[in-house]
Each structure stands twice: as C-alpha cells, then as structure tokens.
N, C-alpha and C positions, 0 to 999 in steps of 0.2 A: 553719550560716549564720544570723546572728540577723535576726530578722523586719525592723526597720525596715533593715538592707541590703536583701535580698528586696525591698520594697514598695518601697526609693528607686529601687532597679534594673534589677527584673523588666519592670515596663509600656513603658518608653522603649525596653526591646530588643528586643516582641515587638511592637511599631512600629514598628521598622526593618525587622523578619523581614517584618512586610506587608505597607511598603511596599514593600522587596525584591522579594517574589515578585509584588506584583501587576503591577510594572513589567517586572518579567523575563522573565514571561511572552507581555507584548507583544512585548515584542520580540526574544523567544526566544533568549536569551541565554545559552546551557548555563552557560557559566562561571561567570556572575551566580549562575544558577541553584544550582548546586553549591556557591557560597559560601553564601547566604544560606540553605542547607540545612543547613548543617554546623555554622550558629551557633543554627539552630533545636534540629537536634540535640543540641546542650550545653547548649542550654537545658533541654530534655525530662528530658535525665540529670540533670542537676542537681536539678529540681523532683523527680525521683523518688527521688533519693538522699537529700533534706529527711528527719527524721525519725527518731527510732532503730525505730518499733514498727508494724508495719504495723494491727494490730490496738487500735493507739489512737492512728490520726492527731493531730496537733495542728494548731490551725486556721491558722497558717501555708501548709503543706503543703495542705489543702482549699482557700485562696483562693487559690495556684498554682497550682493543677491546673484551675484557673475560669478562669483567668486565660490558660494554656496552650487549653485547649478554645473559650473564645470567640472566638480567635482565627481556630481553625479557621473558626468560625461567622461571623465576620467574612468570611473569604476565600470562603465559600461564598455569602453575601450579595452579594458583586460578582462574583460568576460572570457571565462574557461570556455574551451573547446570540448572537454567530456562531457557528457549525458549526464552521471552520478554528481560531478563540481559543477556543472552546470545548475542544476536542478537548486543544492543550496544557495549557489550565487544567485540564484533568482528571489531566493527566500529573505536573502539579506539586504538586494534592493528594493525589493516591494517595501521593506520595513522603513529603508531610508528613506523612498518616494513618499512614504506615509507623514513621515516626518515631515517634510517640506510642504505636502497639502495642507496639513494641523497644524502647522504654522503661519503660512501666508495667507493672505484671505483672494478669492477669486478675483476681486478687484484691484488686486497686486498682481499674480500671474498671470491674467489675460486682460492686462492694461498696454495700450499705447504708448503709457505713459514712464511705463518702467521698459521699455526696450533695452538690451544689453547683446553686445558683440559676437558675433556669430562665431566667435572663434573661443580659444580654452583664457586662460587663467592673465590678467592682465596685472603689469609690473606696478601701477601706480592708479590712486582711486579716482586724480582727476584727469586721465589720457586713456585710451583706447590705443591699440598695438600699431594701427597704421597712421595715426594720427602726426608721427613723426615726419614720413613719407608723401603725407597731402594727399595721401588717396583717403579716397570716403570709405566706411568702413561699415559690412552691412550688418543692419541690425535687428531683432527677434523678439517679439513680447515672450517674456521666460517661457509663460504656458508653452508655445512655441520650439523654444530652445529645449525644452524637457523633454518631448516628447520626439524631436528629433535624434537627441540622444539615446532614447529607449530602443526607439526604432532603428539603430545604428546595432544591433547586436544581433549576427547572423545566424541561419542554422539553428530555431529554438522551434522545435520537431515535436510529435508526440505529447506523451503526459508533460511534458514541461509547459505545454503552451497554455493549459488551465489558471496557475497564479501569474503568466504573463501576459496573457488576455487580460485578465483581472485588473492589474496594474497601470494597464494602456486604457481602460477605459474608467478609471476615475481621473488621470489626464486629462483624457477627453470630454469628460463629464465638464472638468473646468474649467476647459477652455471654450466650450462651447456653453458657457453660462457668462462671459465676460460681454465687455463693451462691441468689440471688433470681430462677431463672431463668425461674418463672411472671408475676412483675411484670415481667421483661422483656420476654415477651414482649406480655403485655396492652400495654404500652406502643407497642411496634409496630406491635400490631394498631390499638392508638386511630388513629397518625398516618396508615397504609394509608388508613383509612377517611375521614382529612383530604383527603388525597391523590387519592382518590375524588372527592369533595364538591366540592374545588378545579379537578377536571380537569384534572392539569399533568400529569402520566405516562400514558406510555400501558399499556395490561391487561397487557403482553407484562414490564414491569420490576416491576408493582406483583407478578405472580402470583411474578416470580423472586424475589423479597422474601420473601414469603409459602413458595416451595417451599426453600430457605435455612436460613427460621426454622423450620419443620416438621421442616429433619436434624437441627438442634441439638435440640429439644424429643425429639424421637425417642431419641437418644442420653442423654439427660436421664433418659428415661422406662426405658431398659435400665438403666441406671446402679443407677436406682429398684427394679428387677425383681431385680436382684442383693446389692439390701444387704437386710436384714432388716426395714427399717421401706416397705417397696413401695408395701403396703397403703396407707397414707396416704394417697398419691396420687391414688386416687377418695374420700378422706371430704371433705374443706373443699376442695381445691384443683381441685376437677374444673371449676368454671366457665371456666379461662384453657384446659383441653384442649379443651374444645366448642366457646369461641369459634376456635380455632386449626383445629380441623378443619370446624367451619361456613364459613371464611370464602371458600376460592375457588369454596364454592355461592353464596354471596352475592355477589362479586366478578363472576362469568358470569352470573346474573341480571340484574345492573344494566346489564352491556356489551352484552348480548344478540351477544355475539361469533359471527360467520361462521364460525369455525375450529374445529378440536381443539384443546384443551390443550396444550399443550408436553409432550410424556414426561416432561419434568425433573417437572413439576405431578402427572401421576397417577402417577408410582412415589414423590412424596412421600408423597400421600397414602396408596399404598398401605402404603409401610414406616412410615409415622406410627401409620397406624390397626392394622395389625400389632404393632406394640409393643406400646399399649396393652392390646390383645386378649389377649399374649399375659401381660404381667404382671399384667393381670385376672383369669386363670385360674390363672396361679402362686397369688398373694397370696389365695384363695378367697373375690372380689370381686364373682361372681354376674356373669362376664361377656356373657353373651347379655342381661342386665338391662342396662349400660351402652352392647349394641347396638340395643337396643331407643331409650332415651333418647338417641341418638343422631339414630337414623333418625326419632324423633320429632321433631325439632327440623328435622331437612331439611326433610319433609313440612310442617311448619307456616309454614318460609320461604318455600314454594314452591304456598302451598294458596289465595290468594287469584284467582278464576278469572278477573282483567279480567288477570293478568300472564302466565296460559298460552299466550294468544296472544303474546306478546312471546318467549318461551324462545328462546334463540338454538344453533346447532349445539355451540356450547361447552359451554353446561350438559348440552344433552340427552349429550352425548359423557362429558362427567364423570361423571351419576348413572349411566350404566350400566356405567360403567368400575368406579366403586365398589360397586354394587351385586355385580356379580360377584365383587370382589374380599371383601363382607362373605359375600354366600351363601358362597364354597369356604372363609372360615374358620371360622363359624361351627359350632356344635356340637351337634348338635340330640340327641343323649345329656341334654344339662340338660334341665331344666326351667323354663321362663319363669316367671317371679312371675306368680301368681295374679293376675288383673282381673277387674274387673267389667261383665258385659254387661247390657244394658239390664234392667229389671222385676228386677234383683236378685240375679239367679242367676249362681254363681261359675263360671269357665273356669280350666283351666290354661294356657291360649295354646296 
C-alpha cells in the first residue's frame, strides 16, 4: 500500500470508527456496534500487514500504528462519567483492544523498534509534532502507549472493574512477553505512581496492576534462569526488579489501608520473589546478598518514625506475609558478605 494512499485514507476512517463507537455506545446499538468493529478490524489488519520485514519497520507502518493507538487514546479520553455508560463503554473498548492484540504480534507492540510519539494523532507519516520546533520528541513502544492510555480513564469503581482488570492484563501479558521487558515494566511502574499522586483509582485496581505485572516479570525472570546468560539479570538491570518488588510496600504505606492484601497481591509477591531467589542461586549470584539489599531497601522505606504511626493493617499484613515467605527461603548454609560493624572490626553477618 503506498504511503500517500495510507496518509489520504487512514485518518478519515479512524474518524468514523470514533465517531461510530462513541455514538453507539450511547445508544447501545449492538449492530452499529458490530459494524463499526469489523471496519476497525480491517483496519488493524491492514496496518499490520504494511511492510515486508518485521525487523526493519518502515516509517509508514510506525505512523499507522500511531495512528491506530491514538485512537484508542482518544476513545479513552471521552470515557462516560456514569456507572450504567461507563460499564458499556468498557464493553466496547475491551472489544477494540481485542482487536489490536489479534492483530499485531507481541514483537510489534513490545518492540523498541516500533516506538511511536507519546502524544495523539500526527499530521504527516514522515515527521513527529515537534519535529518542526527541534525539540526531541518522546517516544513509547506501543505496548507502552496502550496501556497508558487505558490507565488514563478515572473513577472505574465497583463491578466495572472485572472486564477492566480483564483488559489491562492481556496488555500486560504483552508487554511483558516482548524484547525490553524491564523498560516495560519501569514504565508502569512510573504511571501507578501518576495514578497515586492524581488519586483517581482506587488501592484495590492500582495493586491488581501491580500483582499482573509481577506474573509477567516472574515469568520473564524463569525464562532468564533457564537460558545460559541468567546471571545478567542481577549486574546492570537489577534496579527495574527492586523497584517492582518495593512497590506494594510503598503503595500500603501511602493508603494506610484497613484490610489484608488481596491473595492475588501476596502470592505475587511470593512467586516473584521466589523466582528471583531461585535464579540467584542457580546463576551463583550471592543470593542471600541480593536478600539482604532487598530487605534493605523495605527497611529504609519504612524507617522514618513520624510514618510508624500511620502503618495501616495492609502494610503490617504484607511485611509479615513476606517476611515469612523470605525466612523459609532463604539459606543460611551461605555465607552473607562480610560488613563492617562500628570501630572497624569485620563481621561475617
């Protein structure tokens, strides 16, 4: 399909698809509905059939696929505020986000290589919006971009949050199956902590987020344990696991939550932090060192004493959950690196 077809074509159709569904959804119009789905869908295929070489996109192909996703982001933007219009509108993007997973393959959305503009709908397929003005322009592997947009819609409370969860974690599924799965998930982790700060979700979707991203890194991390290069995995790239296992100590902190944790939340962390552990000890990574510098880092989150009065049943429920869970792994056969205790004189822990 040559480019200036694509650019005459593309934008006008994924305007109708819009306006389509945002109307349709008012007025819940299955049929409407099911049409304007089926032209989205040929659109999908299409834009992912562009291309002979998955592994050397041409920029074509990259301003479709921007083009296809802000869409999304568009329709996430005018997400209803009622409960009852809420609820469909969630029914009619799962359907779309469906579309666009059945269409691209994992090594298209969670590619490096397809990064596309953190911003909406772009005027021309070979420039980016700031490209005029010589500022750098930043940019999102789709998986990425999608999933920020999903997470951009406030206020999804109650029974709505069952096919919204749903939604967010086949995302997540594919973005943590791709090439660059620790930038993925840092990524996540940034916008959770937007998501925090903004107060639009409530602890109960932010931690499902969070316990989601921790099977995919889990699996990520076995994956790891089983090819020959493991070790890797604790020299340069260890900051994206610590933030990932620090964060629903940080997240029950801030909530000072009344409850337990959801099971889903500590048997994440339990098979997360088990992974690690255990490819630590495969790879001969000095892993009772890497639980050490772990539980360092709780401790130091949790060490300021005007917050101990604050600690909510959630947290205290979580460090003892975990704590359990590191004592019966841990291995006290090693030997802990050598420290140093005050006036100089060496310990072995």
């Amino acid at each position: 399909l040559p480019v200036e077809v694509l650019r005459a074509y593309l934008p006008p159709l994924l305007e109708c698809v819009y306006n389509g569904l945002t109307v349709s959804h008012r007025l819940e119009s299955e049929s409407r509905q099911n049409a304007v789905l089926e032209l989205w869908r040929s659109l999908c295929l299409r834009v992912a059939g562009y291309g002979d070489n998955e592994l050397h996109p041409e920029t074509g192909q990259i301003w479709a696929i921007h083009q296809i996703l802000s869409t999304v982001d568009a329709l996430c933007v005018a997400s209803p505020s009622d409960g009852t219009a809420l609820r469909h509108w969630i029914t009619v993007v799962s359907r779309v986000v469906d579309c666009v997973l059945d269409a691209f393959h994992t090594r298209v959305l969670a590619s490096s290589l397809y990064r596309i503009p953190s911003t909406g709908h772009t005027k021309s397929v070979n420039t980016t919006p700031d490209e005029s003005s010589g500022r750098e322009e930043k940019t999102l592997t789709p998986a990425v971009y999608l999933m920020e947009a999903l997470l951009g819609v406030p206020h999804v409370t109650g029974k709505i949050q069952r096919p919204y969860r749903a939604m967010l974690t086949k995302v997540l599924d594919t973005g943590t199956a791709g090439h660059d799965v620790l930038g993925f998930c840092s990524a996540v982790l940034r916008r959770l902590d937007v998501m925090n700060t903004e107060n639009t979700h409530d602890e109960s979707l932010v931690l499902h987020v969070w316990s989601s991203l921790a099977g995919g890194l889990q699996r990520h991390v076995d994956k790891c344990g089983d090819s020959t290069h493991g070790g890797k995995l604790f020299e340069s790239s260890h900051k994206p696991l610590y933030e990932a296992m620090m964060f629903p100590f940080r997240q029950l902190l801030l909530s000072v939550s009344p409850s337990k944790p959801e099971e889903a939340v500590l048997n994440a962390w339990r098979g997360f932090f088990g992974s690690l552990y255990r490819v630590a000890s495969l790879k001969g990574t000095q892993p009772n060192a890497y639980v050490e510098g772990l539980c360092d880092r709780i401790l130091l989150s949790l060490s300021d004493p005007d917050e101990t009065t604050k600690w909510g049943k959630g947290l205290l429920e979580m460090l003892a959950d975990s704590t359990r869970h590191v004592v019966d792994l841990l291995d006290l056969s090693l030997r802990i690196p050598t420290r140093r205790r005050r006036g100089g004189e060496a310990s072995d822990g």
